[in-house]
C-alpha positions as a Markdown table, in Angstrom:
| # | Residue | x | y | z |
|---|---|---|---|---|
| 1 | Unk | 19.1 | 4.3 | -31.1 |
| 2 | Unk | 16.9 | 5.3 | -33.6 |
| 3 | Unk | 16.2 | 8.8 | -34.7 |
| 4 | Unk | 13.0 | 10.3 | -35.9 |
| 5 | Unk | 12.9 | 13.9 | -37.0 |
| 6 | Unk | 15.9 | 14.7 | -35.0 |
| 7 | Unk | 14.4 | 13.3 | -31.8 |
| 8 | Unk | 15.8 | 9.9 | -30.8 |
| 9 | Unk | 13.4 | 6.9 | -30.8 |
| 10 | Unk | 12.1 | 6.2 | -26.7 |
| 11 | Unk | 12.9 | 2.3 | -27.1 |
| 12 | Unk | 10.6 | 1.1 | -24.3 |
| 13 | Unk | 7.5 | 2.6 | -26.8 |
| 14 | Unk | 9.0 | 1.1 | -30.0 |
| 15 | Unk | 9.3 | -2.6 | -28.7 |
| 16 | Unk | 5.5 | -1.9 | -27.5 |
| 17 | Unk | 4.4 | -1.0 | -31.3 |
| 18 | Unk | 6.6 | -3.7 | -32.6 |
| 19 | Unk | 4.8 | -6.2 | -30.3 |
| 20 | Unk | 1.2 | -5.0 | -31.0 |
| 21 | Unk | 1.8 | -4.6 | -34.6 |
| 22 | Unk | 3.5 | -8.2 | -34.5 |
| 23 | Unk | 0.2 | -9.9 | -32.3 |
| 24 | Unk | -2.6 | -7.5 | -35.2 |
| 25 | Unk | -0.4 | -9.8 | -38.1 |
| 26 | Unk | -1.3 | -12.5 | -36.1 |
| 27 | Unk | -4.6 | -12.4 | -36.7 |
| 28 | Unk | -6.7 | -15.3 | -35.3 |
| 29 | Unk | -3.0 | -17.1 | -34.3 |
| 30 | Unk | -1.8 | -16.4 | -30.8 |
| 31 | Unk | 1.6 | -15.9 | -30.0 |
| 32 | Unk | 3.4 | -17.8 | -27.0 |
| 33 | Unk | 5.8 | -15.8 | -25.2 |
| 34 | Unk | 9.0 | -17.9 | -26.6 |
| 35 | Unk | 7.9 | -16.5 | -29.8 |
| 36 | Unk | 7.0 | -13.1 | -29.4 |
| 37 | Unk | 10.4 | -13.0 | -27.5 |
| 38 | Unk | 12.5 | -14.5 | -30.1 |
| 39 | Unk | 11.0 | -12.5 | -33.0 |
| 40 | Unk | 11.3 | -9.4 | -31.3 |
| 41 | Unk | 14.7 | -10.1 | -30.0 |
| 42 | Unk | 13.9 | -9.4 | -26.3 |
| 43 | Unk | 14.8 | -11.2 | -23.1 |
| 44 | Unk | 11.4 | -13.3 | -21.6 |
| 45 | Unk | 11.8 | -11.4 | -18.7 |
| 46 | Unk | 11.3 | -7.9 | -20.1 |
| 47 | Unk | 8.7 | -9.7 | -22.7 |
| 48 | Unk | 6.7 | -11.1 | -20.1 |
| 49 | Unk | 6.3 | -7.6 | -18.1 |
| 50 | Unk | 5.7 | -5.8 | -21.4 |
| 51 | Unk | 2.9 | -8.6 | -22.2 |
| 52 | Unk | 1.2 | -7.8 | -18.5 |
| 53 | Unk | 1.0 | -4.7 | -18.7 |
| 54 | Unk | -1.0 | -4.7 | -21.6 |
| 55 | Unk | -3.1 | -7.0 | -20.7 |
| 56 | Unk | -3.7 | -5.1 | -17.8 |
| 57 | Unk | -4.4 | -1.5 | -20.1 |
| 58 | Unk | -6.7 | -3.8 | -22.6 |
| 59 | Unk | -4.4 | -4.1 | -25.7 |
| 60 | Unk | -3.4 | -7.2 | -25.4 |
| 61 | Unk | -5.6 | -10.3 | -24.4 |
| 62 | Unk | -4.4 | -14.1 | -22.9 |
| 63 | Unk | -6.1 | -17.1 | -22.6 |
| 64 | Unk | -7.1 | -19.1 | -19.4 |
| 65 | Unk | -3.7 | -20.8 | -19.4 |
| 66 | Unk | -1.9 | -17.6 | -19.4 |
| 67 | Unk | 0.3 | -18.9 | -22.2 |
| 68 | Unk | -1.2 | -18.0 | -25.5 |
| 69 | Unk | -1.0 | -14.5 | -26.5 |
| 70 | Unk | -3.1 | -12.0 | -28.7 |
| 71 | Unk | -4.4 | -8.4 | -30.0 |
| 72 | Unk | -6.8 | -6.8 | -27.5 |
| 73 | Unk | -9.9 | -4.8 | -27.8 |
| 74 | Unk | -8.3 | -1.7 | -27.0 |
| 75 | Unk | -7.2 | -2.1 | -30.4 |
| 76 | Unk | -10.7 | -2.3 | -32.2 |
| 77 | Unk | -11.6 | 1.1 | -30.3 |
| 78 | Unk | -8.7 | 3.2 | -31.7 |
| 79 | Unk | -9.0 | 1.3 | -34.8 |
| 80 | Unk | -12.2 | 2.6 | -35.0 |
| 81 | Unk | -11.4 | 5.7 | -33.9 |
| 82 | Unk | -9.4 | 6.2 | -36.7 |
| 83 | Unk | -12.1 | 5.7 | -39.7 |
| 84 | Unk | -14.6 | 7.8 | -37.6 |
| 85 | Unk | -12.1 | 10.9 | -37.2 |
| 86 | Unk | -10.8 | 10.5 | -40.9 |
| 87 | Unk | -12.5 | 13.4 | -43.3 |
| 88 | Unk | -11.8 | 11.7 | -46.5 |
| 89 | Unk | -13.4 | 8.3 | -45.1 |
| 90 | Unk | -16.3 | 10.3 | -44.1 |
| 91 | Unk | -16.4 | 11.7 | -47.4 |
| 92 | Unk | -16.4 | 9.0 | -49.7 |
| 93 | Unk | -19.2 | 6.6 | -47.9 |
| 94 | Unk | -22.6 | 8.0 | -49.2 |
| 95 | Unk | -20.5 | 7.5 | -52.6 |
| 96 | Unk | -19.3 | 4.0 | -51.7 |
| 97 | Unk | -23.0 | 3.1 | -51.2 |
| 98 | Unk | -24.2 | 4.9 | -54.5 |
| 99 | Unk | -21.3 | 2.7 | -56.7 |
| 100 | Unk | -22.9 | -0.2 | -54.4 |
| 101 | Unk | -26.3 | 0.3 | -55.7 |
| 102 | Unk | -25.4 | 1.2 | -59.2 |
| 103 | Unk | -23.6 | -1.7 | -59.9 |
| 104 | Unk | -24.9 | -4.4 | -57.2 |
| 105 | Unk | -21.4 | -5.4 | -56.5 |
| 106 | Unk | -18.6 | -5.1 | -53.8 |
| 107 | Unk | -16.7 | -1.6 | -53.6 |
| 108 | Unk | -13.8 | -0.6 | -51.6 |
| 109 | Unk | -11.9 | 2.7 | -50.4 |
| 110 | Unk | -8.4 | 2.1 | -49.1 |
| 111 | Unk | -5.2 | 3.6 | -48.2 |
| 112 | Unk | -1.6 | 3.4 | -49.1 |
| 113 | Unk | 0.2 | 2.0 | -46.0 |
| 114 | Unk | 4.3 | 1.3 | -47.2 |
| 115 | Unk | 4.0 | -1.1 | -49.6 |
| 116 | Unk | 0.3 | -2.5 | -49.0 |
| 117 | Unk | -3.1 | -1.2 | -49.5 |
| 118 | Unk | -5.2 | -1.2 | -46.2 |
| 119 | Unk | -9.2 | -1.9 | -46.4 |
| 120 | Unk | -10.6 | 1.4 | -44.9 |
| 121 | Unk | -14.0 | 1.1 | -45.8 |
| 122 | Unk | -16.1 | -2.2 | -47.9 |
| 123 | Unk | -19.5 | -2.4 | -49.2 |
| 124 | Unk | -20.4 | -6.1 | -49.8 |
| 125 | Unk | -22.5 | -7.2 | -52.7 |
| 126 | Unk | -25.8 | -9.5 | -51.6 |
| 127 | Unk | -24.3 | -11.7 | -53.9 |
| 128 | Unk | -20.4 | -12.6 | -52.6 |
| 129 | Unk | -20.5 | -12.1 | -49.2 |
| 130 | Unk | -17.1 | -12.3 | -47.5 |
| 131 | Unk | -17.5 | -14.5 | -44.1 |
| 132 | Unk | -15.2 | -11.7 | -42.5 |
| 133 | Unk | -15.7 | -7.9 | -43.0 |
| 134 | Unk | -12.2 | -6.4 | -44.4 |
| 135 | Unk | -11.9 | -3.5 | -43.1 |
| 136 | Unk | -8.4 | -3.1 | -41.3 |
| 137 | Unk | -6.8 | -5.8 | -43.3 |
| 138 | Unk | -3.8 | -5.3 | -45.6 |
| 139 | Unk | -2.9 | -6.5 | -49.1 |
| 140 | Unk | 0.2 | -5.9 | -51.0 |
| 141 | Unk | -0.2 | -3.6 | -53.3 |
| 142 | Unk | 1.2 | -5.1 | -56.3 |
| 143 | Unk | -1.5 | -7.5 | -56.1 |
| 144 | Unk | -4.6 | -6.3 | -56.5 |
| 145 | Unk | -6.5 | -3.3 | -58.4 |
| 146 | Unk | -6.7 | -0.9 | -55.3 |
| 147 | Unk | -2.7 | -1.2 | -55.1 |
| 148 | Unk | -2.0 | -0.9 | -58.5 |
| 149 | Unk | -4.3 | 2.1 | -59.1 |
| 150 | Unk | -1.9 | 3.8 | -56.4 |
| 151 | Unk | 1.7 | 2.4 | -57.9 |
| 152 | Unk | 0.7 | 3.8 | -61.3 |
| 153 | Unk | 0.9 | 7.2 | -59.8 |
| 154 | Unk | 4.3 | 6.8 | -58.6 |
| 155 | Unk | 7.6 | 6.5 | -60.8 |
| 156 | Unk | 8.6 | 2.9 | -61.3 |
| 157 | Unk | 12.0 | 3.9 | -59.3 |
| 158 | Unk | 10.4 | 4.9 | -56.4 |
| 159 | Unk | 7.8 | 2.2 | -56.1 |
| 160 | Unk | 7.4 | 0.8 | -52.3 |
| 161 | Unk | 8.3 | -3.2 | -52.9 |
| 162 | Unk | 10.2 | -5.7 | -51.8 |
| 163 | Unk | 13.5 | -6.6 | -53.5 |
| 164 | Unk | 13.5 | -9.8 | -55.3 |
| 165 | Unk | 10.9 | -11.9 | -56.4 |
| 166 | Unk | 6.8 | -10.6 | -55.4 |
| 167 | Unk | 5.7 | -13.5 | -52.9 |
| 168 | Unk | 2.4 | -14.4 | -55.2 |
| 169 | Unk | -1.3 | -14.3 | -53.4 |
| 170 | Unk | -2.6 | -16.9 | -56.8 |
| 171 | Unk | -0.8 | -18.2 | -59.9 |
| 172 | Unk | -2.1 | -14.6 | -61.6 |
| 173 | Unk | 0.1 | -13.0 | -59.1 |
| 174 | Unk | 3.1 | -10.8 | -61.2 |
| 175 | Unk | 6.2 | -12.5 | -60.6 |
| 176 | Unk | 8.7 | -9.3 | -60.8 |
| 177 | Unk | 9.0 | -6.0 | -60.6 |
| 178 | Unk | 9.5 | -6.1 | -64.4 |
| 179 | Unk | 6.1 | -7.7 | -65.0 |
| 180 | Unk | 4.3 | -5.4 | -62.8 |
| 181 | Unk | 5.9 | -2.2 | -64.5 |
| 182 | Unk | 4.6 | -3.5 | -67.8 |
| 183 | Unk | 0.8 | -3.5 | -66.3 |
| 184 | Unk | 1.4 | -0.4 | -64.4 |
| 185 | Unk | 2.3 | 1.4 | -67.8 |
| 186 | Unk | -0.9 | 0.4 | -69.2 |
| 187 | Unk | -3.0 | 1.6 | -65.9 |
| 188 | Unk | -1.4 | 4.5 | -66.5 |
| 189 | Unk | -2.3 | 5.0 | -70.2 |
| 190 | Unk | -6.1 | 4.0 | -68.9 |
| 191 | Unk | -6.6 | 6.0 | -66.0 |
| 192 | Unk | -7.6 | 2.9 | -64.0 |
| 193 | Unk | -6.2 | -0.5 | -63.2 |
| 194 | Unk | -7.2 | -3.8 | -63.7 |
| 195 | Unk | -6.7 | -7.0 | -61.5 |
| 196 | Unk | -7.7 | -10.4 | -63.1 |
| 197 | Unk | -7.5 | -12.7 | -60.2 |
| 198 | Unk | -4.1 | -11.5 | -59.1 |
| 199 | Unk | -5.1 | -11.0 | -55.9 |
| 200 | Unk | -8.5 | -13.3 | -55.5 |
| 201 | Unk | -9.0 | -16.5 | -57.5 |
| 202 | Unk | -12.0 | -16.2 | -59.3 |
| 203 | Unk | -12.7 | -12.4 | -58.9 |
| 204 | Unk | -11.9 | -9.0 | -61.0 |
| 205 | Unk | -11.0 | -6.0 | -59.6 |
| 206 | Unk | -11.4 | -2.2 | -61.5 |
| 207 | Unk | -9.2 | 0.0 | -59.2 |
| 208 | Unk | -9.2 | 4.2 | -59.6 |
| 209 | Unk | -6.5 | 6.6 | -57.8 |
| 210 | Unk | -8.3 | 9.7 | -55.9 |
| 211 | Unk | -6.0 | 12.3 | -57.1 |
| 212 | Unk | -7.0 | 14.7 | -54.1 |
| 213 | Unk | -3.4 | 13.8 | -53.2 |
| 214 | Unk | -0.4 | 13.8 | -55.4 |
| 215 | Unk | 1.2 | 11.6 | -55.6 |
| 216 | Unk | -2.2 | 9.6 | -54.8 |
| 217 | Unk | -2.4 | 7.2 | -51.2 |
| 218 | Unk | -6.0 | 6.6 | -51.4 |
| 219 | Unk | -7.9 | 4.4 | -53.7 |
| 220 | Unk | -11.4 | 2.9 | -55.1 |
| 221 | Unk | -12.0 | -0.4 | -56.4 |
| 222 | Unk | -15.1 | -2.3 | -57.5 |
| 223 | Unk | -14.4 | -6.3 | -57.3 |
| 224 | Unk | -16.4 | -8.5 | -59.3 |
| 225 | Unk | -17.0 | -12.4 | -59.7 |
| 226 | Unk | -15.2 | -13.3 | -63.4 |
| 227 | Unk | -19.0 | -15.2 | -64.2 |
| 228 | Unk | -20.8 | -12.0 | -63.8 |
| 229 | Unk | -18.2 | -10.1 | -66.4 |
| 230 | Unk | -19.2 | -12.0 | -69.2 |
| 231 | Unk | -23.0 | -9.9 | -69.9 |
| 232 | Unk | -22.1 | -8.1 | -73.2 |
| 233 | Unk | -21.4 | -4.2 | -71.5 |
| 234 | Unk | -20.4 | -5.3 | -68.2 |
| 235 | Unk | -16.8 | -4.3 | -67.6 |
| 236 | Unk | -17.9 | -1.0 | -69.8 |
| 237 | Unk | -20.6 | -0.3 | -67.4 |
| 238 | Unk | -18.4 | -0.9 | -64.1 |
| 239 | Unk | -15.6 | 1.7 | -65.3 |
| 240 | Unk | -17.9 | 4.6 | -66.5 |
| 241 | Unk | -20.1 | 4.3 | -62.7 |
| 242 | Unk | -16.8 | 3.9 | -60.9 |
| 243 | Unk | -15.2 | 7.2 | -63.2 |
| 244 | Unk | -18.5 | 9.3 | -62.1 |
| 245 | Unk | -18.0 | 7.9 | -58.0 |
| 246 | Unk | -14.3 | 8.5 | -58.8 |
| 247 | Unk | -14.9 | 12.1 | -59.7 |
| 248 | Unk | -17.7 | 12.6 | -56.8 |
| 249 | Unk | -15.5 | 11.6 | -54.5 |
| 250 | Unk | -12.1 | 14.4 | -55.3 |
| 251 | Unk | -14.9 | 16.8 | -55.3 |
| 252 | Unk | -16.3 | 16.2 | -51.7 |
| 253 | Unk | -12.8 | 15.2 | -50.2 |
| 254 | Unk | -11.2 | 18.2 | -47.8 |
| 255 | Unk | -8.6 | 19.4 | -49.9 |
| 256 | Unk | -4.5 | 20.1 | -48.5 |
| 257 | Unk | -4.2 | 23.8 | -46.8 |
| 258 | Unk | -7.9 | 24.0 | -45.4 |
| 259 | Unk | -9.0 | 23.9 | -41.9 |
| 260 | Unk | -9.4 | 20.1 | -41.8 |
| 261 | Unk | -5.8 | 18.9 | -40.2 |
| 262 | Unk | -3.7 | 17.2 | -42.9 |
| 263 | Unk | -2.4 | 14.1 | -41.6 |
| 264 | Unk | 1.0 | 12.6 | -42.7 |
């Protein structure tokens, strides 16, 4: 058995994070109980009282058959929970919305989670709207600006990635870790990184690090159609707003050693 921190892992709580975490991945794909027990390597038995009572406690949710599986709304309150008990989130929206009405496009704050980014907070422009809201959802972070932004702080030897080949998002995608250290280099030299439709055909992302932490795990980004790039000053404009809301933002952020609980 597992142990964390000198305190072995309780093995009935694990399989029941695996199994929640496993249904969230999901998304709008329910699970069947063959599967969930298969992927999970657990008898049907044990999966099948495991699934009930969490059905039963909200977390997990089953349709009219009784046979199709998925993420409950217990989930969405602690979820929320979460952003609404988070100082830094707190801290960086009235900044989020000021980058949003500089600039008139979308801006994002998220958070270093292994080796993805995770959408904590989004401010859509009134001129790409997403037909989902992204907050909650993850993206690997060698695929995007928001990701990047956060690598560059880190040496290229301790870099949270997969071994192998990077599964690519588009054709823009870097291929290797080799590719990827070459672009990180040059975030580095910039102070920002840059993601042209690595992660999004069609869009360009302008991430910034928020060095309240070091080695940063929270990030900025603003994402923008490639079509609305090409007004002479564009890009130019984008970095020096999203420096200033860069800047604002370490400023007003609770700071390590203060009375605000730093989480790990």
């Amino acid at each position: 058995m597992a142990e964390t921190g000198g305190v072995r892992e309780v093995k009935s709580a694990g399989r029941t994070v695996q199994l929640l975490e496993l249904l969230a991945a999901r998304g709008d794909q329910p699970a069947r109980l063959r599967e969930l027990a298969e992927e999970l390597d657990v008898p049907r038995s044990s999966m099948y009282a495991l699934l009930q009572t969490l059905i039963d406690r909200g977390w997990v949710r089953t349709d009219v058959t009784g046979s199709l599986y998925g993420i409950g709304i217990r989930a969405l309150l602690t979820g929320t929970s979460y952003l609404d008990s988070d100082p830094r989130v707190r801290a960086a929206r009235p900044y989020l919305d000021e980058a949003s009405d500089a600039l008139g496009e979308t801006i994002h704050f998220a958070r270093l989670d292994g080796g993805d980014v995770v959408y904590l907070a989004t401010r859509e422009s009134h001129e790409y709207l997403r037909p989902f809201s992204r907050v909650g959802r993850r993206l690997p972070s060698y695929a995007g600006a928001l990701g990047k932004a956060l690598l560059a702080e880190r040496p290229d030897d301790e870099l949270p990635l997969p071994d192998g080949p990077l599964p690519p998002l588009t054709p823009r995608t870097h291929p290797d870790r080799a590719s990827l250290a070459t672009d990180l280099a040059r975030t580095r030299e910039r102070g920002y990184a840059v993601d042209r439709e690595e992660g999004v055909t069609g869009i360009v992302g302008f991430g910034f690090a928020l060095r309240y932490d070091a080695p940063a795990v929270d990030a900025i980004s603003c994402s923008v159609p490639t079509a609305r790039l090409a007004a002479e000053g564009r890009e130019e404009r984008i970095v020096a707003v999203m420096r200033e809301i860069r800047e604002k933002i370490e400023a007003a952020a609770p700071r390590a050693g203060g009375a605000t609980p730093q989480w790990r």
